[in-house]
N, C-alpha and C positions, 0 to 999 in steps of 0.2 A: 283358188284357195284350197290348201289341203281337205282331200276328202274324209280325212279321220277326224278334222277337228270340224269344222264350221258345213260341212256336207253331213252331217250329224241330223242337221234340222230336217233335210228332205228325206231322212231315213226317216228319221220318227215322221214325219207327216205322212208316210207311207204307211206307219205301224196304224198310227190313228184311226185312218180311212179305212184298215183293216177292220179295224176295233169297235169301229161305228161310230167314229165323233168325225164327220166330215167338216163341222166348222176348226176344229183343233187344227186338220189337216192343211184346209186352207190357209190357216194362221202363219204356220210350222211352215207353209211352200213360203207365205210371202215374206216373211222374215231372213230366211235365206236368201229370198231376189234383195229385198233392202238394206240390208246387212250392212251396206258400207254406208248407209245415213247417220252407223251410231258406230262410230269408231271407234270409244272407249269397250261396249261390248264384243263387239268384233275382233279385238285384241284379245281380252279376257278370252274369248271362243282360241283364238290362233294359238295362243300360249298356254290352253289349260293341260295341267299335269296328269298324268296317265288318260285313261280310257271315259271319253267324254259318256260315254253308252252306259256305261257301270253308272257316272256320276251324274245320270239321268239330267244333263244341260238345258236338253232341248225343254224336256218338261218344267225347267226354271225358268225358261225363256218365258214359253206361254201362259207359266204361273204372275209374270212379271207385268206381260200387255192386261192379262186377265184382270188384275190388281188396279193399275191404269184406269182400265175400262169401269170396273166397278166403281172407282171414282168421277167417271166422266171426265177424264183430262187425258189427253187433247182429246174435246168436244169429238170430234169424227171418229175416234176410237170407239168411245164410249154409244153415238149412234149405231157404230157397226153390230157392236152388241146386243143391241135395241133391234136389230134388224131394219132400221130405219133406213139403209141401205146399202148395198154388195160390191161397194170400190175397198176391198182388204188393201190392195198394195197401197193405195192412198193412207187407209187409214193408219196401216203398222210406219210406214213411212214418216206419218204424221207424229207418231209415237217415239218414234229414235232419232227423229233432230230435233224435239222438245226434251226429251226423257233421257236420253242416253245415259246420262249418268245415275240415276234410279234405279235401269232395269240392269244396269252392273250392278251396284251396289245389293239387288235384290240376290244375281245369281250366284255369291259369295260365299252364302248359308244353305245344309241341306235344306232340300226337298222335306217339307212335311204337308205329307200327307194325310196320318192318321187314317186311312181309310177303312170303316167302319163296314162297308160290304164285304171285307174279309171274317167277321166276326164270325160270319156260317159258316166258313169253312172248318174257321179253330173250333167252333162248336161244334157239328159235327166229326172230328177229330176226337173230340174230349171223351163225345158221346162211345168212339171205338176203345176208348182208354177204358170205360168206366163199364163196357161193354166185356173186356175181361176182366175185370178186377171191380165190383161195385164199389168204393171207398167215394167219401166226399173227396172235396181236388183246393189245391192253393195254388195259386197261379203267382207265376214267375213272368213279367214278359222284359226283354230284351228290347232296347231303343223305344218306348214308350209313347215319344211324341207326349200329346196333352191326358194320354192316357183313357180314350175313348173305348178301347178293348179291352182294358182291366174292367170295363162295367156290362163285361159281354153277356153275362147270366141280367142284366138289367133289359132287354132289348128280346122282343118276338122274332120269330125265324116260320117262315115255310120254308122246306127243304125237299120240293119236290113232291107234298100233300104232304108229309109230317110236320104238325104242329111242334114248336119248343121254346123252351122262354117265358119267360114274363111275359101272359097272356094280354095283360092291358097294357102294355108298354105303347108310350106314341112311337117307338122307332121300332119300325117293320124291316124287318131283312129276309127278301123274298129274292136270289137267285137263280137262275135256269138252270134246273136241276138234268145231268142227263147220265147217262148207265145204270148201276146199280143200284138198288133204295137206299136212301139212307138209313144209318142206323137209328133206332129212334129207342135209346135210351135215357132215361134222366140224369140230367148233370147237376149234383148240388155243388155252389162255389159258398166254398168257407172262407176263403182267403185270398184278396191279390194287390203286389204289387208288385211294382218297377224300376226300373233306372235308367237314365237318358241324360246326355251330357248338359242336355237344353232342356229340360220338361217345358213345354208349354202350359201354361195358363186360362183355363178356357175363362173366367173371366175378364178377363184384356180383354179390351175392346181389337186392339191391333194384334192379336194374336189368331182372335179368331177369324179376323179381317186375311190372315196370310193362310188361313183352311181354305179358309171359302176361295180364295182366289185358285189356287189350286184343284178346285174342282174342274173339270172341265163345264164350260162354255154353254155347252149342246147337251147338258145334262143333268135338266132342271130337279128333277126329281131326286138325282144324286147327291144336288146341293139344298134341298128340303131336309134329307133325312140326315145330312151331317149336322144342322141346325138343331134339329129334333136331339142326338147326341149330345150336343155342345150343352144344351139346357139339365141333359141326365147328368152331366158332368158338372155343372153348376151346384146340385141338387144334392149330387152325390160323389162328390170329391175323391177322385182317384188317387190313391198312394203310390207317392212318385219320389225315387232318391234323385239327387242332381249328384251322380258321377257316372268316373268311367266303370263300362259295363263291365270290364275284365276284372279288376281288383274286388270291386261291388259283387259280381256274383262268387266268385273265390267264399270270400266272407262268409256270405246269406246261404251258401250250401252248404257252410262249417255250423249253421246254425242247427240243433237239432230238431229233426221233424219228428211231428208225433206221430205214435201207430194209430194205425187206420185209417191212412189218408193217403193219397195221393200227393206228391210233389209233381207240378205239371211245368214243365221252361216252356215258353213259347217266343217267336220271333216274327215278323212277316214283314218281308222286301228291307228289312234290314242288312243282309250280308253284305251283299255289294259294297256296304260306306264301311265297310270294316275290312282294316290294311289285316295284312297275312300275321304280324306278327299276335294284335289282338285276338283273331284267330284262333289262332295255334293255340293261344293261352284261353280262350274258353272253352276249347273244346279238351282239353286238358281236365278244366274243373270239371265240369259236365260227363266224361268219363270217371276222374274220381269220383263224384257222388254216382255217379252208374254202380262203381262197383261196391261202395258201402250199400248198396238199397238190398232190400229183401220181402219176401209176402206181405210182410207186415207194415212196410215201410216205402213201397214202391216209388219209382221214378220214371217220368218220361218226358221225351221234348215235342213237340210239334214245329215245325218248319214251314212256312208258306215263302218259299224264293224260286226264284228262278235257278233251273240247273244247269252244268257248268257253261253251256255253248248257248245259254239265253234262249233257245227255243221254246222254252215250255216253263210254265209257273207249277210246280208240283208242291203237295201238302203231304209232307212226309213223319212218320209217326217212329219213332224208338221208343222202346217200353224196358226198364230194367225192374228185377232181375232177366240178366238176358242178353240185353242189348240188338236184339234184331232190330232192322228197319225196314218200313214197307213206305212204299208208295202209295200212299191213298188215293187220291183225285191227281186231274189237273184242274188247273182251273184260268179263270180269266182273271188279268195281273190285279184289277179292285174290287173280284169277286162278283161279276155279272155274271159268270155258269161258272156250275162243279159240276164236273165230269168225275163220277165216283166208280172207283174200279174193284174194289169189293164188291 
């Protein structure tokens, strides 16, 4: 089978094992050995359009058994999960001559992840914004998901021994913090919302059903504190547009912002699902309000993506007037370490 399309799976099962999720890896190997039990998937893999790596596949794949599993069907799947016992090729096997047509159907639609251990990194990012410029902040975010980092200021952070956040928050976001201190400034959030082509739902019961799946596996505490989330979002309803990001923020940056604040855009692991031409077109808008801002009026983006050759997840800051940009951190792709370079 080509190695760009369906030799995808034992790359990522490589990245995995790197990453510290040996059971994702294992999953990720056997699925590529069994690969030909689920013919309808297998196609979709052989025929998908552009760069399977960008369109994060493989992680649809294991978000797919994962989903499976959490329902217990096929029964040996859902044992494997249970640790109940260590035959994976059986089980994933069992999974794609029952399932086949589900775990296509799943890998159709992006990746949502929502991943909420990135919130420390946009915060302290906000914290470097607000670090020169003390202004409250309205947040902008780009691809939204269900909208669990519009409630970032809802949610506690250590950050390497700085406290931030909402002190009593049940959702702890506690990171490996390593190089430079954080900055440990206060961030007041006056304002935030979104747009995403799909908002999720966090009270759908199956919505929250395709987060959770998406956690990995081997990472229980990951899928505690997205739960924990999911409830802040219940509680406290994220403002969410249902369009496209390009016309939508065009718009919303024609809106006028008040002095003394900060206007903040932020995004994270969205680039990737966005073609060149949408692109082009926000970064366009985002330049124009670059250069309407002023002291009074500031503007800035934050970035958490991968840069251009996918080596490295970087949290990168532009602040206008001005328009410089720095590289703040790297970090790890769901926010397990900030490596801060300030």
């Amino acid at each position: 089978m080509p190695d760009r399309k369906t030799g995808e799976l034992l790359r990522q099962s490589a990245v995995m094992r790197a990453l510290g999720s040996p059971f994702v890896a294992e999953i990720l190997a056997a699925a590529e050995r069994q690969l030909h039990h689920a013919p309808l998937t297998q196609a979709m893999l052989l025929d998908w359009p552009g760069d399977p790596a960008a369109a994060a596949v493989a992680m649809r794949l294991n978000a797919a058994l994962h989903a499976l599993a959490r329902r217990d069907t096929p029964a040996l799947l859902g044992a494997l999960y249970r640790h109940e016992h260590d035959d994976v090729d059986g089980a994933v096997r069992a999974a794609f001559v029952t399932h086949d047509a589900f775990v296509a159907r799943w890998m159709r639609d992006t990746p949502q992840t929502n991943e909420v251990g990135r919130a420390a990194a946009i915060l302290a990012a906000l914290m470097e914004v607000v670090r020169d410029a003390p202004l409250p902040v309205e947040l902008i975010e780009l691809g939204s998901s269900a909208g669990l980092n519009l409630n970032l200021a809802r949610y506690r952070y250590d950050l390497g021994g700085v406290a931030a956040g909402a002190a009593e928050s049940a959702v702890l976001i506690a990171p490996e913090w390593r190089g430079a201190p954080a900055p440990d400034q206060p961030v007041e959030v006056v304002a935030a919302e979104g747009v995403d082509l799909h908002p999720l739902d966090p009270n759908d019961a199956a919505t929250c059903e395709r987060l959770m799946a998406y956690v990995f596996a081997d990472q229980p505490a990951r899928a505690a504190r997205l739960a924990a989330a999911l409830d802040v979002a219940r509680r406290f309803p994220p403002r969410i547009t249902r369009a496209d990001a390009t016309s939508w923020l065009a718009k919303r940056l024609g809106v006028a912002q008040p002095a003394g604040r900060w206007r903040v855009i932020f995004h994270s692991m969205v680039a990737q699902y966005v073609g060149a031409a949408d692109r082009d077109a926000l970064e366009r808008s985002i330049a124009a309000a670059g250069a309407r801002a002023d002291t009074a009026r500031p503007l800035a983006r934050i970035a958490f993506e991968w840069n251009p050759d996918r080596s490295a997840v970087q949290l990168r800051l532009t602040c206008w007037p001005g328009g410089g940009t720095r590289v703040l951190a790297i970090c790890h792709p769901y926010g397990a370490w900030i490596e801060w370079l300030r």
